[in-house]
N, C-alpha and C positions, 0 to 999 in steps of 0.2 A: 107459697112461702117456704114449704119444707125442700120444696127441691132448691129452691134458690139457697139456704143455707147449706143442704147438700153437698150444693156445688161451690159455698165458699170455703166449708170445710176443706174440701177435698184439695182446692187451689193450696189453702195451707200448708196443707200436708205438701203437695208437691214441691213448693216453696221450701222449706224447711231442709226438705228431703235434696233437693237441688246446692242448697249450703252446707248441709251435709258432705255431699259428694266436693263441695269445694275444697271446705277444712282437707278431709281426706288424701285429697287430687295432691295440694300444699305439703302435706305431710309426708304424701312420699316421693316429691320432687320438691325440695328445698329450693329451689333456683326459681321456683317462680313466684315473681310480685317482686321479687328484689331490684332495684332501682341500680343496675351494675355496666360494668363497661360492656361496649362491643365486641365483638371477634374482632374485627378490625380494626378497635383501638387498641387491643389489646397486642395485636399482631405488629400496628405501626409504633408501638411503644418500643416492644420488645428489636425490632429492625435495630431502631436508632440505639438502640444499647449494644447488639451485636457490631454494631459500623463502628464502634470505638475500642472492640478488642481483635487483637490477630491470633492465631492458635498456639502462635509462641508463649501467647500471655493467659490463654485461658484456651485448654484441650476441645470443650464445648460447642468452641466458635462456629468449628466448620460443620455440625449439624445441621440437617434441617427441618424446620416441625410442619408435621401435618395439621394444616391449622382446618380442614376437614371431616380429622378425625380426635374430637377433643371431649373428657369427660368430667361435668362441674358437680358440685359436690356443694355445702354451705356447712363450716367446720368451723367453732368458736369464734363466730360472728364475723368470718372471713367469707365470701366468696373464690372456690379451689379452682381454678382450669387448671386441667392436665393435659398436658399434647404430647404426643407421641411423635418420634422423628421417622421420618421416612427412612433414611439411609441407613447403615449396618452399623452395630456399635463397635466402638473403636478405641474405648477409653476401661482401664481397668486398674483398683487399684490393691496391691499384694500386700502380705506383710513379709520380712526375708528375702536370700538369696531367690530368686524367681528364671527359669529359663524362658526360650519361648515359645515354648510345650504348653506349659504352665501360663503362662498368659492367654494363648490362643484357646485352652480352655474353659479359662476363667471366662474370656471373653465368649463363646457360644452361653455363655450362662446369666451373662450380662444385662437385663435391662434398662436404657436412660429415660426418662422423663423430664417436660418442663413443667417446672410449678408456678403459676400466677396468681399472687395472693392479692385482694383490694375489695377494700370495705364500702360495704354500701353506702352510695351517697359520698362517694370520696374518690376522687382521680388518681390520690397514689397508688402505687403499683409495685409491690416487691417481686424478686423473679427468684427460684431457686432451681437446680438442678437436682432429683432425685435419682440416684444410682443405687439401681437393683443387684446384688452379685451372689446367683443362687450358689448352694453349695452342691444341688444336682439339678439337671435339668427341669425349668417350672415357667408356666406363663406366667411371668410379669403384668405383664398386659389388665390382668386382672388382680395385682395387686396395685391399692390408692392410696392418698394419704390419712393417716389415721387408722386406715381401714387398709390390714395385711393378709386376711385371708389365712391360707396356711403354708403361708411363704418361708421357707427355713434357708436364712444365708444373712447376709450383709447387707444393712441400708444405710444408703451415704445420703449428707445433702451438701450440695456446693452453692457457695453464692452468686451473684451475676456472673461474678469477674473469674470464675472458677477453682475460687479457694474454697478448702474442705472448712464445713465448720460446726456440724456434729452427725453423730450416726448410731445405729444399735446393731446388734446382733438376736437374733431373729429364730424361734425355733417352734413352729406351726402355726405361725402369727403372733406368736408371744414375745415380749421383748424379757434377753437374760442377761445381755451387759449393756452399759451405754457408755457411745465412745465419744470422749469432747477431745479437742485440740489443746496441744500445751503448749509455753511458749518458752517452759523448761526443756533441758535435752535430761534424756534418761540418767543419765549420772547427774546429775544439780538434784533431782527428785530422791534419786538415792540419797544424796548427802543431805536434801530437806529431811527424810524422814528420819534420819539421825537427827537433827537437829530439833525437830517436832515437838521430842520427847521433852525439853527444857522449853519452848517456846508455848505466849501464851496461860500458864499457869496462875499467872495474878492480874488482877485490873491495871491496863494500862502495858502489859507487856506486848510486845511486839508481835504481831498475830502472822502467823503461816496463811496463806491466802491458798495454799491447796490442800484436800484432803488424799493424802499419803500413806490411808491405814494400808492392813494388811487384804481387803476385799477388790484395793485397785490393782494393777499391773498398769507398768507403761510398754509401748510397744512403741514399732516405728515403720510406719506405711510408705510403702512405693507407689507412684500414680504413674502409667503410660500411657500414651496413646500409641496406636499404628498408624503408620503416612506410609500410602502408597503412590507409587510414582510408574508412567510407563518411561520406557528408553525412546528418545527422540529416532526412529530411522528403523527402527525392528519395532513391530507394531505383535510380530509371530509369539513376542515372548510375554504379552499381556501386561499387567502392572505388579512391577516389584515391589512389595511390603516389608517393612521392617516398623521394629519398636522402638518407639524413640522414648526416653529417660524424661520425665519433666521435674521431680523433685521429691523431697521425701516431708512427712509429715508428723510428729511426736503427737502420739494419742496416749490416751487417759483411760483403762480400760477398767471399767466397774459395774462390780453386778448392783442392781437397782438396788435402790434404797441405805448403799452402804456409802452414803455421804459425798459418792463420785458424783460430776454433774450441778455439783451445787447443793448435793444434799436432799434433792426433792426428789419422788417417784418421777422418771421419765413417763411423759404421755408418747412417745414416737414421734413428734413433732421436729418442726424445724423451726430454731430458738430466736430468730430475727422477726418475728412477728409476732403479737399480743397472744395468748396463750399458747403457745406453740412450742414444744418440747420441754427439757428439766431447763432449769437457771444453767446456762454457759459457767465450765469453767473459768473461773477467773486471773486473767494472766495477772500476776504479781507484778507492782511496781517493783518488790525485791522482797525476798524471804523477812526482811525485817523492819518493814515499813511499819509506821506506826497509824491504829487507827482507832479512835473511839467508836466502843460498842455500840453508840447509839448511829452511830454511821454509818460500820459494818453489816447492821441488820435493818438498814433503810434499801428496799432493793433498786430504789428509781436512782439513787445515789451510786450506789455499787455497780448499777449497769452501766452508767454514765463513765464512770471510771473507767470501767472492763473494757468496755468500745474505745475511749480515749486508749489506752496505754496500748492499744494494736496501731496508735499513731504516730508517728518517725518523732515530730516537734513534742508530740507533751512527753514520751520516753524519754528525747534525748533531756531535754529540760531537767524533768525528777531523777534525773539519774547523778546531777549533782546529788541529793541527797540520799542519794544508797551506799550500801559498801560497808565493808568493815569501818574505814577510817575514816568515813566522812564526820567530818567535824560537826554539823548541823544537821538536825531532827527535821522533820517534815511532819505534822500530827493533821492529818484527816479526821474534821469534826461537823458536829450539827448540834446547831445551838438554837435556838432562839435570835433572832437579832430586831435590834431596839429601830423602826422605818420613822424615817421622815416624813411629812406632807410633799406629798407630788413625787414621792422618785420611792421606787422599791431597792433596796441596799441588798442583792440575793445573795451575797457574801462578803468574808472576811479575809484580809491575812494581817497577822502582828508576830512578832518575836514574841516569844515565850519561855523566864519573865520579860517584862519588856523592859528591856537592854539593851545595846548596844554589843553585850559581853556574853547574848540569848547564846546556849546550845542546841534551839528547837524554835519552829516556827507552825503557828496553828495554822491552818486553812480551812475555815470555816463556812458552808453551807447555810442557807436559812432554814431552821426547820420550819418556822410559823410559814413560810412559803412555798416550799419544795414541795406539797401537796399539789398546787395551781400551775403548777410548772411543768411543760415539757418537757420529755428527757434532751431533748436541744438545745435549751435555756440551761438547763442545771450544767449539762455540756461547757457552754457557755461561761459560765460563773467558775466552772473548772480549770479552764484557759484562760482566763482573763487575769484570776486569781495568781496561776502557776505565775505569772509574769511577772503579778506583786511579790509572791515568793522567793523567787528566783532574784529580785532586785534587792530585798532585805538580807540575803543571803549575799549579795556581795558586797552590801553594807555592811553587815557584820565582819566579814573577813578583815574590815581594813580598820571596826570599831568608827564605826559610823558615817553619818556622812558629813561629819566636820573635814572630815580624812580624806574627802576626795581633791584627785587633782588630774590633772593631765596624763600622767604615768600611771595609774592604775586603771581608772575609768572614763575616759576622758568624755563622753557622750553625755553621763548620768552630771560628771563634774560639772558641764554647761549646761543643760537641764536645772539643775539644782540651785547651781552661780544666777539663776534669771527665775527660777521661780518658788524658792523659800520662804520667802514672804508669808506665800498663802497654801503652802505644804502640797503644790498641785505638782511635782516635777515629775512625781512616778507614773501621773496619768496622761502628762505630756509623752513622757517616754513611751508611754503602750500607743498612746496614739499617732505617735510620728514613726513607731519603727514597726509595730507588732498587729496591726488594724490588718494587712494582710495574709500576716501567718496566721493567724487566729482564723477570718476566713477560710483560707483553706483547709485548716486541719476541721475545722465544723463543714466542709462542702465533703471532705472524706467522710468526717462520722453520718451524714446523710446520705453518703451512699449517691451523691451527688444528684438529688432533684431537682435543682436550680443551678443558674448560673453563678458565677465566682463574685457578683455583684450582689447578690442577693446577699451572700454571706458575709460579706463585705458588711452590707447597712448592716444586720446582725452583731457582728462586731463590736459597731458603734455604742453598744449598748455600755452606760456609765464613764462615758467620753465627751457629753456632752456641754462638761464645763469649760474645756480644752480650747485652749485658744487654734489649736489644728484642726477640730471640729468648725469654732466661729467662722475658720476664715473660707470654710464651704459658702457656695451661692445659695442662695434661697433657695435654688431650684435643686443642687445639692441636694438640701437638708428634705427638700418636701419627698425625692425619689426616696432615700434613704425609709422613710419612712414609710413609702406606700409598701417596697419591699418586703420590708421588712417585714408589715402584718399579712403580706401576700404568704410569706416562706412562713410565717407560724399561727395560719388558719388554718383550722380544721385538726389540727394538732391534738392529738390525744393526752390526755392528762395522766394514763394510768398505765397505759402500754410502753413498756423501754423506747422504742424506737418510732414513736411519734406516729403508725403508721392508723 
């Protein structure tokens, strides 16, 4: 009996000691047990994103990754593949006059990486490009994301499509400025920060949407690539290189913590994924846009925003109501809103007073909801809204819509002439004319996951009384619908970008 307990002890112990080694094994390879994509889905994901850009449109394209040689990591609750390209790097980007001394420099110092971020237990897939730019020669190679080693230069990241969209400056792994994108040019920032000084002061004043102290600088970056070409018929003379010009970029340069970035400590990250670098600066609908505090300091609200206005239709739209002399206000709000049985109401818009004589128009958020809410839905209620906006707004001009006719509005004037009655004409309007602009500018702010259909049903959302909706087929309505919860499953509630 004693050895038989002996021997049960001892299995114990081995036991124990065996999970032991597992915890451990886990801890210091984060990647395993995680429920994550393949190499080769990750590979055939990444293809079909490259098959829709050419080098004209993104420097990146003509890379190619070692999908061989790939190193994963597990970074606030992201799974990281990093692949390394085979071929020489070819892309560099400068600040100033630059010769091509000076680039072909820059370039031996250069390393690019692919970053593939996608959360466990989740198909999406974001892709970013990391750009190393030592300021002396360093292996790259061994620096990762999050994780810089003592890397001393410039860290860029570019999105699929090979727009720059934030970066730090780097000095033995330490981060000591962090660089966001502007959508101001260097002089407008100058005259913002004159302007600063009177903006903002009292509740309800018009808020500066960038920080413009004196800890920032603006600057303004060059990106090249090299194309080399040989001569068709002289093969002696190898392949001729030159630098080709792709475009320049207004950055935002500020040392941590002084408000640049959005005001948060930079982590080093990259800002299109759930914890991942400072809050993006935010491109301004216009230095003097109006927005209630409690709106301005809602961040699923503000990201929503900051992604919208990098898109052509909600800019060109709010752009009625910027400027010196625009006649009508636009007030970005979060309220509370009073829900019906069976339908969620995720926003508002009304003149403000309500008039017909308004100099200001609210556009209102739900707070009691925008919790539960994807930042693609808040998106959503953004675009849908602007439409109401934009239509009050050219109600107003004419002092109502008793006032329409043929000669000013003629679209909204029939609209209105057939459905007054029942005050529906503004939702006919979005839904006969605006169902597919709204689509695509949400197929943009997703970074295009789905097809134009998906965002399409999307759309639909609060259209559903619309006799343009009714006169869908069943089959219509029932697609719409399966879509729709297709495109916002699995959807994140707290992360900006759904991912």
């Amino acid at each position: 009996m004693k050895k038989l307990n002996a021997l049960l002890k001892l299995r114990w112990i081995i036991l124990l000691f065996s999970v032991f080694l597992g915890v451990q094994s886990c801890k210091k390879n984060e990647k395993i047990g995680i429920p994550d994509l393949t190499t080769e889905q990750l590979k055939s994901w990444f293809d079909k994103q490259s098959a829709l850009n050419s080098v004209s449109k993104n420097v990146f394209t003509g890379y190619t990754p070692n999908w061989e040689n790939i190193h994963t990591t597990l970074v606030d609750g992201y799974r990281v593949t990093e692949v390394n390209f085979t071929n020489p790097n070819k892309v560099v980007m400068l600040q100033g006059q630059t010769s091509d001394t000076e680039r072909e420099k820059a370039q031996n110092n250069t390393t690019i990486k692919l970053l593939l971020f996608n959360q466990a237990g989740s198909s999406n897939i974001t892709a970013a490009y990391m750009m190393l730019q030592g300021s002396l020669p360093q292996d790259g190679k061994e620096v990762h994301y999050k994780d810089f080693g003592s890397f001393t230069g410039t860290l860029s990241y570019y999105n699929i499509t090979g727009k720059f969209e934030n970066g730090y400056l780097l000095n033995s792994g330490k981060i000591t400025r962090s660089l966001e994108k502007s959508v101001l040019s260097p002089i407008q920032i100058l005259e913002l920060r004159e302007k600063q000084k009177t903006i903002g002061a009292k509740p309800g004043d018009k808020l500066s949407l960038y920080n413009v102290n004196d800890n920032c600088s603006v600057e303004v970056y060059d990106l090249y690539y090299e194309s080399c070409t040989s001569i068709q018929g002289m093969p002696e003379l190898g392949n001729v290189c030159s630098w080709v010009y792709v475009g320049s970029t207004t950055i935002i340069n500020c040392i941590p913590g002084s408000g640049g970035g959005g005001g948060t400590s930079p982590d080093g990250g990259y800002p299109n994924i759930g914890g991942g670098g400072a809050q993006p600066t935010i491109p301004p609908v216009s230095v003097d846009t109006i927005m209630q505090s409690k709106f301005y300091k809602n961040p699923k609200a503000m990201c929503a925003l900051n992604k919208l206005m990098q898109n052509n239709y909600y800019r060109a739209a709010l752009n009625k109501f910027i400027g010196e002399n625009k006649p009508i206000d636009l007030t970005f709000k979060l309220e509370n809103i009073e829900q019906q049985p069976g339908f969620q109401t995720l926003g508002t818009t009304i003149p403000n007073p309500v008039t017909w004589n308004a100099n200001n128009i609210d556009l209102t958020l739900a707070e009691n909801l925008i919790d539960n809410l994807s930042s693609i839905e808040v998106a959503l209620t953004l675009l849908h809204e602007g439409v109401h906006a934009e239509v009050f707004r050219k109600l107003i001009t004419i002092h109502g819509p008793s006032q329409l006719n043929n000669a000013n509005f003629p679209t909204l004037f029939n609209l209105y002439t057939q459905y007054r009655a029942n005050a529906a004409y503004d939702h006919e309007y979005i839904a006969r004319f605006y169902v597919e602009t709204i689509a695509s500018a949400l197929k943009e702010y997703d970074n295009n996951k789905f097809g134009i259909d998906y965002y399409q049903a999307l759309a639909w959302h609060g259209l559903k009384g619309t006799d343009a909706y009714q006169a869908l087929t069943d089959i219509q309505k029932s697609e719409i619908e399966t879509k729709k919860a297709t495109l916002l499953s699995n959807r994140s509630k707290t992360n900006c970008n759904d991912q």
